[in-house]
KEFI-280009 format. One record per residue (C-alpha): x, y, z; residue in three letters. Coordinates in steps of 0.2 Angstrom, whole numbers, plus 2048, in hexadecimal, padded with zeros to 3 digits. Layout:
# residues N
XYZALA/...
***
This chain:
# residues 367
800800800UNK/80C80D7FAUNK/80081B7FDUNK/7F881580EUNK/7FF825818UNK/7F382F80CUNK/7E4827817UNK/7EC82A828UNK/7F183D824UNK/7ED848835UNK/7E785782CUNK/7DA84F822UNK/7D484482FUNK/7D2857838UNK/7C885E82BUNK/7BE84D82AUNK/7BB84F83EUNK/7B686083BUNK/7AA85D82FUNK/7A284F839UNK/7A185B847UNK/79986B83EUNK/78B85E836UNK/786854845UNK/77785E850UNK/76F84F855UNK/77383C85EUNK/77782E854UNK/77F81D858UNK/789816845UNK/78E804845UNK/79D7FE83FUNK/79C7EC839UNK/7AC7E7836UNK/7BB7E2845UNK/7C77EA83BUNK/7BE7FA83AUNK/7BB7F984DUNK/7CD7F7850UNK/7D2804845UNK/7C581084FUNK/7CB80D860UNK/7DC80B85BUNK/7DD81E854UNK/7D3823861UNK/7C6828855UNK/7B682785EUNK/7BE83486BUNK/7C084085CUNK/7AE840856UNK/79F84A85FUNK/79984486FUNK/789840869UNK/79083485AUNK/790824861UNK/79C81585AUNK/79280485CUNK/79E7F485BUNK/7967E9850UNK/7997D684DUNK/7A47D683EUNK/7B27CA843UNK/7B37BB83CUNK/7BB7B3849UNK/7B07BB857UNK/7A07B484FUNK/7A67A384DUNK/798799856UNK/7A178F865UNK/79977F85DUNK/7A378284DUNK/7B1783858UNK/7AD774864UNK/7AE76A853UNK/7BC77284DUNK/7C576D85EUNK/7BD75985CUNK/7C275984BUNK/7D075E84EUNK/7D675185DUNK/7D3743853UNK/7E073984DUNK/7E873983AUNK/7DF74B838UNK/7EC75A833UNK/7E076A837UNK/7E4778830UNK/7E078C834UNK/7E379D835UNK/7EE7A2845UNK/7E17AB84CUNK/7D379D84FUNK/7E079185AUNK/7DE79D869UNK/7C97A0869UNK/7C2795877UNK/7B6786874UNK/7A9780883UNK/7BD77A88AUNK/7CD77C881UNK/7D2784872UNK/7DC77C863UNK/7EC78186BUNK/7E8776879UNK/7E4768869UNK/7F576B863UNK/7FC76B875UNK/7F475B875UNK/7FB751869UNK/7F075685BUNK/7F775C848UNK/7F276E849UNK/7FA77783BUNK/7F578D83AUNK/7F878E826UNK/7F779F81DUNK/7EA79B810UNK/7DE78B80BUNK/7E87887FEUNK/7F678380BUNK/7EC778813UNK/7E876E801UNK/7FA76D7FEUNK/7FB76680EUNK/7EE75B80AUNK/7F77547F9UNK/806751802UNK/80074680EUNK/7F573A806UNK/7F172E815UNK/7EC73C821UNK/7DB746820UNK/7DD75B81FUNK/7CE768825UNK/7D1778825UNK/7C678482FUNK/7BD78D823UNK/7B579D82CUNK/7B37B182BUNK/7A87BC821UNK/7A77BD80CUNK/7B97C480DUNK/7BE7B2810UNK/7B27A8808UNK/7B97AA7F7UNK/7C87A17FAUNK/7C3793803UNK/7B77917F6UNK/7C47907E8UNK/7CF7827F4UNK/7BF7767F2UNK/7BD7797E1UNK/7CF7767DEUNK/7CF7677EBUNK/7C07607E1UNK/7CA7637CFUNK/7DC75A7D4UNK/7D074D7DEUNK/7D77507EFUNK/7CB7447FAUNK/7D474680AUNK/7D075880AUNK/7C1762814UNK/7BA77381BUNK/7B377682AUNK/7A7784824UNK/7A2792830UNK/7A17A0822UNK/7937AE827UNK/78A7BC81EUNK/7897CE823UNK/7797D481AUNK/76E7C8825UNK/7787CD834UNK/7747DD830UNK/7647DA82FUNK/7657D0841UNK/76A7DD849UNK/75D7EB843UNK/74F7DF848UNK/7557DF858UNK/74A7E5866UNK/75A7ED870UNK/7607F685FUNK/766807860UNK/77180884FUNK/76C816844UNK/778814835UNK/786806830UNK/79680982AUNK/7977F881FUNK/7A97ED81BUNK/7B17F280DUNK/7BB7E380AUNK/7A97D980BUNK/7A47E27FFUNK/7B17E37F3UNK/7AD7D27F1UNK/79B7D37F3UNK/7987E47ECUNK/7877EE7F2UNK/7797E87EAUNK/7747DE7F9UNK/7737F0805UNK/7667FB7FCUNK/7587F1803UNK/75E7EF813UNK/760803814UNK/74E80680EUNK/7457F8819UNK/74F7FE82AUNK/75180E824UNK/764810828UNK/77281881EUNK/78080A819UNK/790812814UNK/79D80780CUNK/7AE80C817UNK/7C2806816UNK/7CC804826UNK/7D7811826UNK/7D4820832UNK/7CE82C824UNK/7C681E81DUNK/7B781C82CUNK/7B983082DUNK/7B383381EUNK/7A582381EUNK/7A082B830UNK/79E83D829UNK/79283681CUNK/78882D827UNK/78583A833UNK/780845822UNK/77683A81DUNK/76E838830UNK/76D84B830UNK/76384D820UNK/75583D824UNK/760832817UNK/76281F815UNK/76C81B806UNK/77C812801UNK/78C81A7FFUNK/79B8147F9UNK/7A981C804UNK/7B78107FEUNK/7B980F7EBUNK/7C880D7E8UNK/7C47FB7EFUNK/7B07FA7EDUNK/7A87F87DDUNK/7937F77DCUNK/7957E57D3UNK/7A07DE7DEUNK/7AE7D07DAUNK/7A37C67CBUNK/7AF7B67C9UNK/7B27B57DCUNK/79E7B77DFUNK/79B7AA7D1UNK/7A879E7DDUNK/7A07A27EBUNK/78D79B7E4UNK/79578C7DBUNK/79D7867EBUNK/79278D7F9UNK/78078E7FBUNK/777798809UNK/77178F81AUNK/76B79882BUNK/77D799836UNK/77F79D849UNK/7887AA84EUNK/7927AA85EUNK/78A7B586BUNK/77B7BA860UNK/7747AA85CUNK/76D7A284DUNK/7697B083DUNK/75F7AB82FUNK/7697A881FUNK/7767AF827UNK/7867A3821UNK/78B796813UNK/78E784810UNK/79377B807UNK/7877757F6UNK/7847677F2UNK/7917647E5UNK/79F7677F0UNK/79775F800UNK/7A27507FFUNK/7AF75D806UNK/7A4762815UNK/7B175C826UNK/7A075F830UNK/797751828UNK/7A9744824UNK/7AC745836UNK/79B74383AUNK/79B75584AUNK/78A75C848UNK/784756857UNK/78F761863UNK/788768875UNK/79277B879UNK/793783889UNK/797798888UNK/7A179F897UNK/7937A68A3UNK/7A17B58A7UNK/7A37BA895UNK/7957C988EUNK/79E7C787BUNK/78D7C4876UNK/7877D487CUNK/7977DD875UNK/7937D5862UNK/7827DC864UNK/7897EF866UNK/77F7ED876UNK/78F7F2881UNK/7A07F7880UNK/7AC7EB885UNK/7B47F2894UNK/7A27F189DUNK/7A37DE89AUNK/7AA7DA8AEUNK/7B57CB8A8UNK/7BE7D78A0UNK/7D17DB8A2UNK/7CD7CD8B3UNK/7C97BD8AEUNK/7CA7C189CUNK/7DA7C6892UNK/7E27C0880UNK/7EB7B588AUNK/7DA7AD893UNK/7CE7B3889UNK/7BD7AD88EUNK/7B67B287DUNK/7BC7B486AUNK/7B97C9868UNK/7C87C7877UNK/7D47BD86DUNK/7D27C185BUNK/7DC7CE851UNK/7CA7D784CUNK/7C27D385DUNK/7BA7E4867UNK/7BD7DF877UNK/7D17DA86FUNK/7CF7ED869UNK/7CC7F3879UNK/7DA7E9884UNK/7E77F0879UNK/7E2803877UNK/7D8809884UNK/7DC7FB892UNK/7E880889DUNK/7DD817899UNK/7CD80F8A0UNK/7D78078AEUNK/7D88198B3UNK/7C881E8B1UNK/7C38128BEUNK/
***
């Protein structure tokens, strides 16, 4: 990103607060969808820049985060069974199950390899014939386009002793979920751009007209979500709910064809469960029907798993928007990255993550 300084230059973002400033006469409460984004706020102390009575809600937008703990628990039986290599991204091994966590697999005994891309984990899968290889396929349409071209190129070169353990999830429904609920205080969205560079917008004009909300398509870089905020609020300001696109250099309205024509030969949409909000409607993707032979959940036979939450953890509560991390009492006590009781601790993208690492001290002293 040769010219990435140009999205964190000091005087813009100035101007930008400015302008948020001199437009805003009224409360509002703006979602942000997506971990990164929420990292990127609280890291850059953005939220303390904009007016008082603009509001920064932490939505569920990491992947890792929403991983239902039964999809982990499986994971984690999977994953302890002998002649099984599983494979996944680094930052899944220390989420907590109803018990342990893959770490404690590997620990263990058991062939838990973190890999840098489904493709690793076919490659894997071809060297060693006489093992079986899943990799933990999760996270938002960001992700799911890869994972989707590692099955269609497993089922190509006739890789049997390969599978995916699918936990992909959709944000529209989520969306949806969250504006039908009865505890819902979110006036606008600020939506993913890297979803939707993928995705493109076609699926957020309806959403904006039925729950009349502005949806404005930001970046992750601090002038990125300045200028996607300042939007909002104009659009809250003048009674408007429509979809902007705030990040075109990376978002166009048609989205990725070829990786959306991937994405509906190999997946197919099923209701999913999301961790701490519960089960959503049309929310995720499977695998079809074509590619099901490929489906670790049904070779290793794990749909019938029993999950227990932490009764300390609120991360449910902190994926709803419905409070801040630092008011969950677990946290910075029992809960840390090093014993977190939840996923948005853990994860790189997680809110309550955010939190420990930029404002821990500061609110230490508040107290």
């Amino acid at each position: 990103m040769k010219y990435l300084d140009e999205f964190s230059d000091p005087d813009v973002a100035k101007k930008l607060i400015d302008r948020i400033h001199a437009a805003t006469t009224q409360k509002w409460a703006l979602m942000e969808v997506c971990g990164g984004q929420t990292h990127s706020i609280i890291r850059h102390g953005i939220d303390q820049l904009l007016p008082d009575s603009v509001e920064m809600i932490h939505g569920p937008g990491c992947p890792v985060c929403v991983t239902p703990l039964e999809a982990i628990d499986r994971a984690l039986a999977i994953a302890a069974r002998p002649g099984v290599i599983f494979c996944s991204f680094g930052d899944m091994l220390r989420v907590p199950g109803s018990s342990r966590d893959l770490f404690s697999v590997r620990s263990a005994g058991g062939d838990v390899r973190v890999v840098y891309s489904p493709l690793d984990a076919l490659k894997i899968a071809r060297d060693n014939p006489d093992r079986e290889v899943v990799f933990f396929g999760i996270g938002f349409e960001t992700t799911a386009p890869a994972n989707a071209m590692t099955v269609y190129q497993a089922q190509r070169l006739g890789v049997r002793n390969f599978s995916l353990l699918v936990s992909h999830v959709l944000v529209p429904p989520a969306i949806a979920a969250i504006m039908e609920s009865s505890t819902c205080r979110v006036q606008a969205f600020l939506a993913a751009g890297h979803v939707c560079s993928v995705m493109g917008t076609a699926e957020y004009p309806p959403l904006a007209r039925k729950y009349k909300v502005p949806i404005v398509v930001t970046g992750f870089e601090p002038l990125d979500i300045l200028e996607g905020v300042r939007r909002t609020v104009v659009q809250l300001e003048e009674g408007r709910y429509e979809v902007e696109n705030a990040y075109p250099r990376a978002v166009r309205e048609e989205g990725n064809v070829p990786a959306m024509e991937m994405l509906a030969d190999v997946f197919e949409v099923t209701d999913r469960t999301w961790r701490g909000i519960g089960a959503i409607p049309r929310s995720g993707w499977r695998l079809s029907e074509k590619y099901r032979a490929f489906d670790a959940e049904q070779r290793f036979e794990v749909t019938d798993i029993r999950t227990a939450e932490s009764s300390l953890c609120r991360s449910g509560e902190v994926l709803q928007g419905l409070i801040k991390p630092h008011l969950c009492e677990a946290f910075g006590k029992e809960c840390t990255p090093r014993n977190p009781l939840g996923a948005t601790m853990v994860s790189s993208e997680g809110a309550c993550a955010a939190y420990y690492t930029h404002r821990r001290l500061e609110l230490v002293d508040a107290k």
